[in-house]
C-alpha positions in Angstrom: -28.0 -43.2 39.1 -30.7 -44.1 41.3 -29.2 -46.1 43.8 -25.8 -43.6 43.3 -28.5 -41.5 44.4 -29.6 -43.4 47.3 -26.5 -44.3 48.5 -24.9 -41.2 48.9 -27.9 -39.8 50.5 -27.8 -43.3 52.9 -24.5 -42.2 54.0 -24.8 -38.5 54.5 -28.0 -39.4 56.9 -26.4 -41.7 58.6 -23.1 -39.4 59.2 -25.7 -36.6 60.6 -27.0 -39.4 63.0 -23.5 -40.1 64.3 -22.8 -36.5 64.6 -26.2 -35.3 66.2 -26.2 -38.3 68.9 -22.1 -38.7 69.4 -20.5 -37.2 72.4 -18.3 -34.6 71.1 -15.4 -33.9 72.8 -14.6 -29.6 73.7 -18.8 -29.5 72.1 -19.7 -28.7 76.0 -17.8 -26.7 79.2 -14.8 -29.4 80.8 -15.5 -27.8 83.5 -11.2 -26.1 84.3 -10.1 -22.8 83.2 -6.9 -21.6 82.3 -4.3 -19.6 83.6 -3.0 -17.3 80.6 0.5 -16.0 79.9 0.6 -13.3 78.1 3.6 -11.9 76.0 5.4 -15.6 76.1 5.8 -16.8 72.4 6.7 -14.4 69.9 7.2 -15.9 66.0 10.8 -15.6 64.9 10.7 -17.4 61.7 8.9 -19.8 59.4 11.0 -22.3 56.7 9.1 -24.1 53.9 9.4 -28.3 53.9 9.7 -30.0 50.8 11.2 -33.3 52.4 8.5 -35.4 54.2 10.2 -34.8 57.8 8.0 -37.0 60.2 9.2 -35.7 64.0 11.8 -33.5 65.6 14.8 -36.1 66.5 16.7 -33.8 68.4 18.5 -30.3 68.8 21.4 -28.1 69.8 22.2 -24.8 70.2 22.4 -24.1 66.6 21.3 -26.7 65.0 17.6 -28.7 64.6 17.4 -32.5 63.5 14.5 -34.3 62.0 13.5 -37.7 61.3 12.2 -38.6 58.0 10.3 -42.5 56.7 14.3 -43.5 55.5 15.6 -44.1 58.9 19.4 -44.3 57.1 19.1 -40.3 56.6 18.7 -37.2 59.2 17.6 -34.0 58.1 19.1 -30.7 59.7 18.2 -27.1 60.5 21.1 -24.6 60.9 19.2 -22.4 63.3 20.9 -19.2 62.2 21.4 -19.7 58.2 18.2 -21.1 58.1 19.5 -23.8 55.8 18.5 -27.6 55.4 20.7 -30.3 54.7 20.7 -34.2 54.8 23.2 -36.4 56.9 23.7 -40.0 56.7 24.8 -41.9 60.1 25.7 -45.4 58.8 22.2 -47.2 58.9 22.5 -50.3 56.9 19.1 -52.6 58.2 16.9 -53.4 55.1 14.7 -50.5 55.6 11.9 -53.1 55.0 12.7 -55.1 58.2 12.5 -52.3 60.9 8.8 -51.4 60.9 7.7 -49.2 63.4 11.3 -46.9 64.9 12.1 -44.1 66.5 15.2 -41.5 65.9 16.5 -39.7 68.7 19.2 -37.6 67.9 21.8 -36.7 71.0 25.1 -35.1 68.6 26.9 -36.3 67.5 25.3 -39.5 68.2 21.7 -40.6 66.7 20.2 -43.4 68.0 17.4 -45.8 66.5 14.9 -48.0 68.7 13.4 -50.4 66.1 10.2 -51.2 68.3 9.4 -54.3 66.1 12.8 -56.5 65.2 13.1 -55.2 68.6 16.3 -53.9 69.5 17.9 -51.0 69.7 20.7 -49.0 67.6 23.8 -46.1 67.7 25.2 -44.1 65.0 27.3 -41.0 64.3 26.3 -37.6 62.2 28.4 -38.2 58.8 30.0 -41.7 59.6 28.9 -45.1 57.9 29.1 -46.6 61.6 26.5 -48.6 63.2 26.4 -50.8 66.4 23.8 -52.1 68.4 21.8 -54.8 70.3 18.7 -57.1 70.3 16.5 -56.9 72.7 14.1 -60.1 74.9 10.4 -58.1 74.1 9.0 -55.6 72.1 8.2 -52.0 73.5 6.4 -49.1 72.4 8.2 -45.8 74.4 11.8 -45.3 74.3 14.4 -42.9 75.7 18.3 -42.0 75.5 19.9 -41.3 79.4 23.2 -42.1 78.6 25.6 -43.2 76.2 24.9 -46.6 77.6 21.9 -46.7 79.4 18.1 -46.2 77.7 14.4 -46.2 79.0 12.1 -48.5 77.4 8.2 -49.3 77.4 7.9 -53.1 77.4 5.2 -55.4 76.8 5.7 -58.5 79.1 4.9 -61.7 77.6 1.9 -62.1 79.2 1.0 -59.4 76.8 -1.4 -58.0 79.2 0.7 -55.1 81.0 4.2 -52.8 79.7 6.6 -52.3 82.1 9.5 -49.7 82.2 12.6 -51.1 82.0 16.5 -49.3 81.9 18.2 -51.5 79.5 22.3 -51.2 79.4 22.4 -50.3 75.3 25.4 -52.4 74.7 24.5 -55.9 76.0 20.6 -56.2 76.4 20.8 -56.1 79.9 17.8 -55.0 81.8 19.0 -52.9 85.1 16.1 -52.2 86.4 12.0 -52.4 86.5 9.1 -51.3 87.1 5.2 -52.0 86.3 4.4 -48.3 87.8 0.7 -49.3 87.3 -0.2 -52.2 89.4 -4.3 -52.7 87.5 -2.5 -53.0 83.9 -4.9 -55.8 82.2 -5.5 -54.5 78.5 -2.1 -54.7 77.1 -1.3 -51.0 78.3 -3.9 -49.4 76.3 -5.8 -47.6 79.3 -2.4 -46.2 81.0 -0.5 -45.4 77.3 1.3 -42.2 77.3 4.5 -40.1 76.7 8.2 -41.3 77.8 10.6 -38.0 78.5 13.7 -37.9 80.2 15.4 -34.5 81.2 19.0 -34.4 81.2 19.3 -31.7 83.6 17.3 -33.0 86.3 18.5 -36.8 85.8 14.7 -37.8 85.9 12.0 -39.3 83.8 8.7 -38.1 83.0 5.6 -40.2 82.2 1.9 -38.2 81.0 -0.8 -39.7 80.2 -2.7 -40.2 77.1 -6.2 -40.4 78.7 -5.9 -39.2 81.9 -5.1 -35.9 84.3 -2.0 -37.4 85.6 1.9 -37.3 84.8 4.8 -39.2 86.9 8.6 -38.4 88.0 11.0 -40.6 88.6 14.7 -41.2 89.2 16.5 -43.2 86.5 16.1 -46.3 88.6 12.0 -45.7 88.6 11.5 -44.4 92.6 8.6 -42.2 92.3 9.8 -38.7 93.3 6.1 -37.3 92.7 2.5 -37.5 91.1 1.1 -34.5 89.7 -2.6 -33.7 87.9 -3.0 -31.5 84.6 -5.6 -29.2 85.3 -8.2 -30.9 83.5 -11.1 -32.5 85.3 -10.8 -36.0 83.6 -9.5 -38.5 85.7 -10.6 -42.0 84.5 -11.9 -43.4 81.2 -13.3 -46.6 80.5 -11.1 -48.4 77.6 -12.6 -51.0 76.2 -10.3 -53.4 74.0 -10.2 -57.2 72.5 -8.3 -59.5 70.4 -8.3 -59.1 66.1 -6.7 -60.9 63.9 -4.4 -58.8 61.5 -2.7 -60.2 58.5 -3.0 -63.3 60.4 -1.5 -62.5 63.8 -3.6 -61.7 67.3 -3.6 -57.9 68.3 -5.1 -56.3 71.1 -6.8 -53.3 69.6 -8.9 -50.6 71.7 -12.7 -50.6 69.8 -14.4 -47.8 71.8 -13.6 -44.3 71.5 -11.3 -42.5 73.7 -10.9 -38.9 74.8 -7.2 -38.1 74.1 -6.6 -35.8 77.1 -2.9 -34.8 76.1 -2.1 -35.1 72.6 1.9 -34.7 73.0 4.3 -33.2 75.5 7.9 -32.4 75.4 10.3 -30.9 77.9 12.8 -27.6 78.4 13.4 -24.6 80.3 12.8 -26.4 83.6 9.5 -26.9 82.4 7.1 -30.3 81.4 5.0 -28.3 78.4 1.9 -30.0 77.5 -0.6 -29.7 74.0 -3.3 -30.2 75.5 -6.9 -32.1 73.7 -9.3 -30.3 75.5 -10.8 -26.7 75.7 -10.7 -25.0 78.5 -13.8 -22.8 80.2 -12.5 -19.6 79.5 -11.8 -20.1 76.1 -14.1 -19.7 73.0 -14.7 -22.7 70.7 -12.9 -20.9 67.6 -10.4 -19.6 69.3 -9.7 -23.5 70.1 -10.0 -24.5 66.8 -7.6 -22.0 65.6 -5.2 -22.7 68.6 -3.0 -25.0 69.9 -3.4 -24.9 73.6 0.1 -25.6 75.2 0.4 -26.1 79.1 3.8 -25.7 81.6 4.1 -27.4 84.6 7.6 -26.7 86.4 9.7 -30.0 86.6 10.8 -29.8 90.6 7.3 -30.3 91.6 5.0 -30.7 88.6 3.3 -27.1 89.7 1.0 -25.7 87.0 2.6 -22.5 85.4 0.2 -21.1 82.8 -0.8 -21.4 79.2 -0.7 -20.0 75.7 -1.7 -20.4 73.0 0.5 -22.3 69.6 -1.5 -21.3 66.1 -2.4 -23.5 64.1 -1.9 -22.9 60.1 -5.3 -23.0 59.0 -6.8 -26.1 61.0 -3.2 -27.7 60.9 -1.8 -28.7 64.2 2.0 -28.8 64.6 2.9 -32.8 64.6 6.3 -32.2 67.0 7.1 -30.0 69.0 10.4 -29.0 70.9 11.8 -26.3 73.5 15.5 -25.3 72.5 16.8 -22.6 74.8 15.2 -19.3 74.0 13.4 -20.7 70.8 10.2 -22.9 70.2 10.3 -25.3 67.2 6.9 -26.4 65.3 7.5 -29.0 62.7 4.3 -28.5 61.0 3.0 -30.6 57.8 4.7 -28.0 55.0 6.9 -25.7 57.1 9.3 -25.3 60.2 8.1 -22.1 62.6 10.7 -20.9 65.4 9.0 -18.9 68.0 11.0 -17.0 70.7 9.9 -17.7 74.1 10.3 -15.5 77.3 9.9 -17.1 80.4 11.3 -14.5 82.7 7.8 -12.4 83.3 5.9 -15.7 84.1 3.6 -15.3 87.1 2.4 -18.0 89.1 -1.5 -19.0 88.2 -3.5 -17.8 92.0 
């Protein structure tokens, strides 16, 4: 009992210490404020989950898809019945050898980028038909801009930088390249971020993990522009080295980073942003009970304004997605649809 005792008290003292002497991130000002909309999200409806749905896949006008760990099954929202159901698309891998994936549904087609084997995969809603390709290097970002065409994040062999790459999705075929950042010597760790690609534009969209800073580009990677979230943090130092993991070399990160944006997604002419970091004008509570969400307009990456997403006790949403007048949260127990109106928006002074 005694040295129960003495260890538990060990541990608490030593977790105060970390606490009392650790820079906190949002604990002091960031030094931006924020520009807030008023009157844009309004809650339409909530559904309760009882399936373990991981990220929102994809979307139409009337109906919601979600990934779940089975990559062979889809789940489904009919918007309007508020109904769930389960579709298979013909995914017959050993779920065992795909590892780390991603699901993007484009209906009637679902795709599946299996980061690890790696390659990349296409399927149909409801039809026990799969075809697909291998793929020369592994990549951790992935996007759909055309039935035959995709966007991938690529580690070269070197293993020191990731380049972006549009791969034809039938043959393997890289069409074109580029590194985008030129100082890339950590494996990608220090420039890691979120792939988007809008359809209605015909551009991609790169933001930044730790940084202030988000990219367009065409489909064959010219820069059309650079724009800055309006947070003040620019730069981080990322420090990172090799480990051996179940008897392989990784490059793993080992100091702590300041996660600047923590997910974006994009609609409504609009790059939205959920945001890590509390702004000046903001009390600490209400941060803690909000998810801060940022717009920036797609033609030239101008910040719009915030508002603010709740969060279900201190539960974030973990995906998020803009579907014409409606705002999806996939939270950990339940779906919310928010209505969103964008038509009284005025531009931040």
């Amino acid at each position: 009992m005694l040295l129960l005792t003495g260890g538990t008290i060990l541990i608490l003292l030593s977790l105060f210490v970390l606490f009392r002497f650790s820079t906190i991130p949002n604990e002091r000002p960031n030094g931006f404020v924020r520009y807030w909309q008023p009157g844009v999200l309004s809650t339409s409806y909530s559904v309760p989950v009882a399936a373990p749905l991981e990220n929102i896949a994809g979307y139409t006008q009337n109906h919601v898809y979600f990934s779940v760990p089975n990559p062979q099954w889809i789940v489904s929202l009919d918007i309007a019945k508020k109904e769930m159901d389960t579709i298979s698309y013909g995914m017959q891998m050993p779920v065992d050898d795909i590892g780390v994936r991603t699901t993007i549904v484009d209906s009637p087609h679902v795709w599946l980028f299996a980061q690890n084997v790696p390659g990349v995969y296409r399927g149909m809603l409801g039809k026990n038909q799969l075809s697909g390709t291998r793929l020369p290097y592994v990549f951790t970002r992935s996007e759909v801009i055309s039935q035959e065409s995709v966007v991938l994040r690529s580690v070269d062999t070197s293993l020191e930088k990731q380049t972006f790459q549009k791969v034809n999705a039938i043959n393997g075929r890289v069409i074109a390249e580029t590194s985008l950042f030129s100082d890339q010597k950590d494996g990608g760790f220090d420039r890691d971020g979120f792939l988007n690609y809008d359809s209605a534009t015909n551009r991609i969209y790169y933001l930044e993990y730790y940084r202030n800073q988000f990219y367009c580009m065409d489909t064959n990677f010219n820069l059309i522009y650079t724009a800055r979230t309006i947070d003040t943090i620019s730069s981080q130092q990322i420090e990172i080295k090799e480990v051996k993991i179940g008897g392989e070399e990784r490059i793993m990160p080992v100091s702590p980073r300041i996660q600047v944006n923590r997910n974006c997604f994009i609609g409504n002419d609009m790059l939205w942003v959920v945001s890590g970091l509390k702004s000046d004008n903001q009390s600490y509570g209400d941060f803690r009970s909000n998810v801060p969400i940022d717009m920036y307009r797609l033609k030239d990456g101008k910040y719009m304004g915030s508002f603010n997403l709740p969060r279900i006790g201190i539960i974030r949403p973990k995906s998020l997605a803009a579907a014409g007048d409606n705002l999806i949260a996939l939270y950990e127990k339940e779906i919310r649809l928010f209505q969103l109106r964008l038509t009284d928006l005025k531009e931040p002074h």
